[in-house]
N, C-alpha and C positions, 0 to 999 in steps of 0.2 A: 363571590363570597366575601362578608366581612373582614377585615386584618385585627387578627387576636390580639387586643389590647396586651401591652405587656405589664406586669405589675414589677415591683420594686421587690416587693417577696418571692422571692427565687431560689429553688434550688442550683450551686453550678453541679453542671456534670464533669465525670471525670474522678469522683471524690469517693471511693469507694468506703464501707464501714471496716474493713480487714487496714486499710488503711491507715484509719485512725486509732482504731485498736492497737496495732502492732505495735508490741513492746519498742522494740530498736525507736520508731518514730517516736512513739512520748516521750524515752529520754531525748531525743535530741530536739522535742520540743522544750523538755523541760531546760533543757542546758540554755537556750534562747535565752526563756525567761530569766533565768537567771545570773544572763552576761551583764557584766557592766555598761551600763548608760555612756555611751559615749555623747555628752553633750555639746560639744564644740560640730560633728556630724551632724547632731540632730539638729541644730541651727539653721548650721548651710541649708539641710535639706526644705528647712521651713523657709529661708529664704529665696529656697528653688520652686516653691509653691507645691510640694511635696505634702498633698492632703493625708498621706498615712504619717508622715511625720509631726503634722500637727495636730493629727488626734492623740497620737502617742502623748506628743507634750502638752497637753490639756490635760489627757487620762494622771502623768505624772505630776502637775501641776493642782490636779482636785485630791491627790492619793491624802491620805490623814498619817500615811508612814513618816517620822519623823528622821529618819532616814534619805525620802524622797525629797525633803524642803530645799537643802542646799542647791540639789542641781535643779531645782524647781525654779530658784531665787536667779540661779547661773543661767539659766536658757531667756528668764523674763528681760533678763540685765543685759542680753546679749540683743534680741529683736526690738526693745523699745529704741533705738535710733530710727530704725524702723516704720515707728507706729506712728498713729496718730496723722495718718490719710485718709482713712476713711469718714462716711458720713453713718452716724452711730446713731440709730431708730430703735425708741421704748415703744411695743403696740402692749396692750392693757385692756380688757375688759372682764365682765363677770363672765363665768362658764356659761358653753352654749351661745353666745355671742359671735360665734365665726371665726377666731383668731386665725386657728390652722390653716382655713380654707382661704382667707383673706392673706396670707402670708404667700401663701404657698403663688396664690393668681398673682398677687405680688413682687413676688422676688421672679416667677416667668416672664412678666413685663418688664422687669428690669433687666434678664439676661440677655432676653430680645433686643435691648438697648446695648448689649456688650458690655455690660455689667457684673464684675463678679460679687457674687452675696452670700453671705458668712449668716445663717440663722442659730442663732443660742436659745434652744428651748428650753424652759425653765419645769420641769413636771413636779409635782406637789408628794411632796413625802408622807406616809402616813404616821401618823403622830403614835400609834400605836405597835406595827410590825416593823416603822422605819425604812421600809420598803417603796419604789414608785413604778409605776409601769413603764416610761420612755418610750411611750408607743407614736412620738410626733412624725417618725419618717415614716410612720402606715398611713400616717392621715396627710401626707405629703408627698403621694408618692407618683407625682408627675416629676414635682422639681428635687428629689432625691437621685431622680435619674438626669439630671441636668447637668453638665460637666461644669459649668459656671457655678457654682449651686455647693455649699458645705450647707451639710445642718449636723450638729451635737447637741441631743437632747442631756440633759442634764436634772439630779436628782436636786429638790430643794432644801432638802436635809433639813436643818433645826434652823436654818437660815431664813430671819424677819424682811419681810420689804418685796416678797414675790419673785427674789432673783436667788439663783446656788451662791455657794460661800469663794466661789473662785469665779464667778464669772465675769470681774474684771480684771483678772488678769490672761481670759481666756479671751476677750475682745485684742487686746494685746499681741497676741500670738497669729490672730485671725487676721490684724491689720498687717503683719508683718510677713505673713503669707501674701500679700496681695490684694485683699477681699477690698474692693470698692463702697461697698453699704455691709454694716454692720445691723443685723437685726435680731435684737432681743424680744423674745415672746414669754410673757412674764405667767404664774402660774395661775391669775384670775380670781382674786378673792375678795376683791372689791376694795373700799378706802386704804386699807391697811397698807396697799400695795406702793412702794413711794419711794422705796431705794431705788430703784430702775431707774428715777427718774435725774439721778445724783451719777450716772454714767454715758446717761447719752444726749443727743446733741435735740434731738428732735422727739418728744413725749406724743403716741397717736394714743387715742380714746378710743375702744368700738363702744357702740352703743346699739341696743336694742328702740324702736319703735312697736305700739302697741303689746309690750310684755306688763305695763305697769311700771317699767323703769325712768320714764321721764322726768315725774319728781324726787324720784330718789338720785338722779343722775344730779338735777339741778342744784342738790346739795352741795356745800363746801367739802373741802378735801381733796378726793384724786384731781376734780375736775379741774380745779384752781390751778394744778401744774399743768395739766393739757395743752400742748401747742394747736391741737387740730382735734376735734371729734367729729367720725366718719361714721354715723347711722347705716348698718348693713343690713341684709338681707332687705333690701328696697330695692321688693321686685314682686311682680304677682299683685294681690290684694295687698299686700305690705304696701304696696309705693306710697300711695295715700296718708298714712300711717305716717313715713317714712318722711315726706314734703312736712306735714303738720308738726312732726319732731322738731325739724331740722328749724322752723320757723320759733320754737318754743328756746329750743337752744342758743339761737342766737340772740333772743331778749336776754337770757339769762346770764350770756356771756359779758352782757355791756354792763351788768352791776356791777361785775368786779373788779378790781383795782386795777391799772395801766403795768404792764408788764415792762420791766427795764430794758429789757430787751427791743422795745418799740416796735413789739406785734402785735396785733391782733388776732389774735384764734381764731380762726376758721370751722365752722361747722359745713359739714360736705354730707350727700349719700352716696351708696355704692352698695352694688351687688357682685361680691365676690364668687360666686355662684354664676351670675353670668356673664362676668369680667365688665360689670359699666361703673363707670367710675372711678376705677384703678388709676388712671392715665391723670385724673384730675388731685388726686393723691399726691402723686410722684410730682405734679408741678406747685403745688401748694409745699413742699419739703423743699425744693428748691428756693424758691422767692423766699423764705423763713433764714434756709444758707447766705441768699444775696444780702442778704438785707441784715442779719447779725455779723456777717462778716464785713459789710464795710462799716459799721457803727462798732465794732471791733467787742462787742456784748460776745462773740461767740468764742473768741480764744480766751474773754475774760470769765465766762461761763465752765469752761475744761480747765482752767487755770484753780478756778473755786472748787472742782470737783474732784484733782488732785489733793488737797488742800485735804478734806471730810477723807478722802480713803484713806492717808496720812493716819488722821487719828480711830480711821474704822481699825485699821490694819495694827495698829499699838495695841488698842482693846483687845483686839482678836489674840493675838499673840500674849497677852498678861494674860489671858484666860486661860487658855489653851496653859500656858505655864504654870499657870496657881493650883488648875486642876489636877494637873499629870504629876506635882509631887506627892511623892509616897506617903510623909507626914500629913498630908490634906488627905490622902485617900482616905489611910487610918482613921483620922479626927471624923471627916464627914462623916464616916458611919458610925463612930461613936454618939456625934451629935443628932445624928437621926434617930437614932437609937430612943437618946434621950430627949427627944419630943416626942414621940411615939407614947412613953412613959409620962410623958405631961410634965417631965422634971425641967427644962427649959423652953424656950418660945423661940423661934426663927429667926429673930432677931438679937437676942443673944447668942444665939449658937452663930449665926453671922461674921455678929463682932470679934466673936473667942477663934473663929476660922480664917478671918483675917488678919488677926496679933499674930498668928504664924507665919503668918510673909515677910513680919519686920524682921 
């Protein structure tokens, strides 16, 4: 008889529903919740590679409670001595494209290798309920059962560039747990997508063969920052497809300017589907490490990308400030009011909304 695949969605047993009902237990879950953070604990524990720990400080680390920031600020200041061992992977493509399935055969080959792998999945917020599924550990769930293996799917909230609003400083915490490859999986919406690529070391491309995406691929924009684009699903009648891409994309690549870094882009296939070409992946990300790290591009690269958070991170913060006083609440809705009414334009109401911050 076959051995009954196990999936990652599981019931435990042992949990009964009187259980969790039971008055006496919610309070003394509720009392948990509401103990004090011991932060200087939850450190240690992250630096014991203590994955309930690091979800915790991620979970309090993305919290919007302005309550949660200090020890948010206090845990981050504590692991970055820490950080900054890992090797940090942007993968990027339009939906339908593979990411998941290419991540997931991915980061298995790496574990195989004795690798631990930290994945940040980025899922897309809807602009409307504000709401996102975070369904990436159903679509990953060989390597969710992997002891090597974090994944934290994360919401993208009102956050431009394809990555959450804290997901670097959630790469931080992950390197300080231990995690050997960092890999962020961005939420796929094409050009737009290009913060992701201002936090990690190594930019991959997926790309489609025969969908109609090759001249739209060939365009300026994501492509240009691409360190590697890997044509997937070449396999089946795809391969063909697949080879003919791969020959298009690498003309395409020689038009554009010599990268400071003294690489070359690489265009590759692979079918994540039937694990070929993963392994050729994993040594193109290496020879890119060799070789920006002795021309010294790659500490000069994470040194530039410190530098852009710096000022992402001021912005963020003056915003987050300007909006949350009570005099801007009042005003803003007076001034919406009155464009509503046609009595002022957006732009004066603008300017009048930001005299209140002198």
């Amino acid at each position: 008889m076959a051995k009954e695949k196990k999936s990652a969605l599981k019931e435990n047993k042992g949990v009964s529903i009187s259980e969790i009902t039971d008055p006496s237990t919610i309070k003394v879950l509720k009392k948990k919740r509401r103990s004090e953070i011991n932060t200087e604990a939850l450190v240690t524990s992250i630096l014991n590679k203590d994955i309930t720990a690091l979800s915790r400080a991620i979970t309090l680390v993305e919290s919007k409670n302005p309550k949660h920031l200090e020890k948010a600020n206090t845990i981050i200041k504590a692991c970055l001595p820490y950080a900054n061992k890992s090797i940090r992977i942007g993968i990027t493509g339009v939906p339908g494209v593979g990411k998941s399935t290419f991540i997931e055969t991915f980061g298995k080959h790496l574990t195989s290798k004795g690798k631990r792998i930290a994945v940040l999945a980025i899922d897309p917020s809807s602009s409307l309920t504000k709401g996102s599924i975070l369904g990436d550990k159903t679509r990953m769930d060989d390597l969710v059962k992997d002891d090597n293996a974090f994944i934290r799917p994360s919401a993208s909230g009102d956050s431009l560039g394809g990555v959450a609003r804290k997901t670097r400083e959630a790469i931080i915490l992950c390197e300080a747990a231990g995690f050997d490859v960092i890999i962020i999986e961005t939420v796929g919406v094409g050009q737009s997508e290009t913060t992701v690529h201002s936090m990690v070391d190594f930019f991959l491309l997926l790309k489609l063969a025969g969908a109609g995406d090759e001249l739209q691929g060939i365009k300026r924009g994501i492509i240009e920052m691409a360190d590697a684009i890997a044509i997937n699903k070449a396999d089946g009648d795809n391969l063909k497809h697949a080879k003919l891409a791969k020959v298009e994309f690498n003309r395409a690549l020689h038009l554009y300017p010599e990268k400071s870094s003294d690489w070359q882009p690489k265009v590759t296939i692979c079918s994540a589907l039937k694990n070929e070409g993963i392994d050729a992946i994993w040594e193109l990300i290496l020879d890119y490490i060799a070789i920006t790290s002795k021309n010294n591009h790659f500490n000069a690269k994470r040194n530039e990308q410190n530098k852009f958070w710096l000022i992402q991170t001021i912005e963020e913060q003056l915003k987050s400030t300007f909006f949350n006083r009570p005099e801007v609440k009042t005003a803003l809705e007076n001034q919406l009011q009155l464009i509503k009414d046609n009595k002022t334009t957006p732009f004066a109401a603008a300017d009048y909304l930001l005299s209140l911050e002198i």
